[in-house]
N, C-alpha and C positions, 0 to 999 in steps of 0.2 A: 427448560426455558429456552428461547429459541431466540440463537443471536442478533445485534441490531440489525445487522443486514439484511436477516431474513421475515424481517416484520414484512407482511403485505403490501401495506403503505409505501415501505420502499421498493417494494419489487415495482410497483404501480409507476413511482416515479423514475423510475429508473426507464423503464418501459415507454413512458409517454414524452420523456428528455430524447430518447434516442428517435423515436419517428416524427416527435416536433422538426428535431435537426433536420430529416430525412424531405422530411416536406417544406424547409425551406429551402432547401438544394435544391428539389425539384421544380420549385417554383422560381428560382432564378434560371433554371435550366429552358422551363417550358414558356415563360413570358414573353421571348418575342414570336412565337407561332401563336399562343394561344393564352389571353390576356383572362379570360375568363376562368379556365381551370388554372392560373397562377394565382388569384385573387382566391378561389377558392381551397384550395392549399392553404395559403395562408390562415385564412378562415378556421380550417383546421385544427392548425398549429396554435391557433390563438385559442381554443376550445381546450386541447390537453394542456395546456400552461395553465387554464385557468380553473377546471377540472379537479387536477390535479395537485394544484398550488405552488407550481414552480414559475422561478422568473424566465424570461425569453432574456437570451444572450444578449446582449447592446449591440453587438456586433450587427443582428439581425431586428432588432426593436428599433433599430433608428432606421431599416428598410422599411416598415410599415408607418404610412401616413397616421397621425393621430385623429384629425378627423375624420376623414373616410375611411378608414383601418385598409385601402389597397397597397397593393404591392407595389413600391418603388423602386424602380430598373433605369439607373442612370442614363441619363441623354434620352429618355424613351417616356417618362413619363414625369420626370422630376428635374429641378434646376440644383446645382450648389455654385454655390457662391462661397468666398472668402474673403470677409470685413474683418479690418486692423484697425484700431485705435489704439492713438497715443494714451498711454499712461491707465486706460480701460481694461486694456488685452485685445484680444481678438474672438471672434467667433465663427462658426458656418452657418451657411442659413438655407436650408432646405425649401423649395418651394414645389410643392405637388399641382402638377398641371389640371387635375380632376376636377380639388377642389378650392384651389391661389390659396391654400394655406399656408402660411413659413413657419417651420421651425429652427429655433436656433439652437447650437450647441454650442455652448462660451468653452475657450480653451483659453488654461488658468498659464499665467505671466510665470517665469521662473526669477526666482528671485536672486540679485547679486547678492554673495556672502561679503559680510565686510572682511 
């Protein structure tokens, strides 16, 4: 009987974790020469995640636009912004210049201990 590790399934994702990464380095790497093979990388990457059945890191999921699914390369293609509100929290708000979509990510208030 053949340990969990070496089920298929996991060589598979193990496999498609490490070249997803691979192609998203190279797609922040090659994006200000050549916008089209960084979108396609992308493209990629979104294929083994999904393939596959693994998540895309946050780190790297909040680089790709959720409507146009491109590649976002700060100052180059995409805005951030940072909005504060009293007593709300704060958030950032992503705006893709492709397609004026914004996304927000809320960052949660820490709270005083009594």
């Amino acid at each position: 009987m053949p340990k969990g590790n070496q089920n298929p399934k996991n060589i598979a994702k193990k496999i498609a974790n490490s070249r997803m990464l691979y192609l998203f380095q190279k797609a922040h790497e090659v994006f200000p020469k050549n916008k089209y093979l960084s979108n396609r990388y992308i493209y990629f990457a979104r294929r083994y995640a999904q393939r596959t059945k693994i998540k895309i890191p946050f780190e790297w999921k909040k680089r790709i636009c959720p409507k146009c699914k491109m590649f976002l390369y700060p100052g180059m293609n995409y805005r951030i912004r940072i909005h504060s509100q009293k007593g709300k929290g704060s958030h950032l708000s992503l705006t893709c210049f492709e397609c004026d979509k914004t996304t927000r990510y809320f960052i949660k208030l820490k709270r005083k201990k009594k």
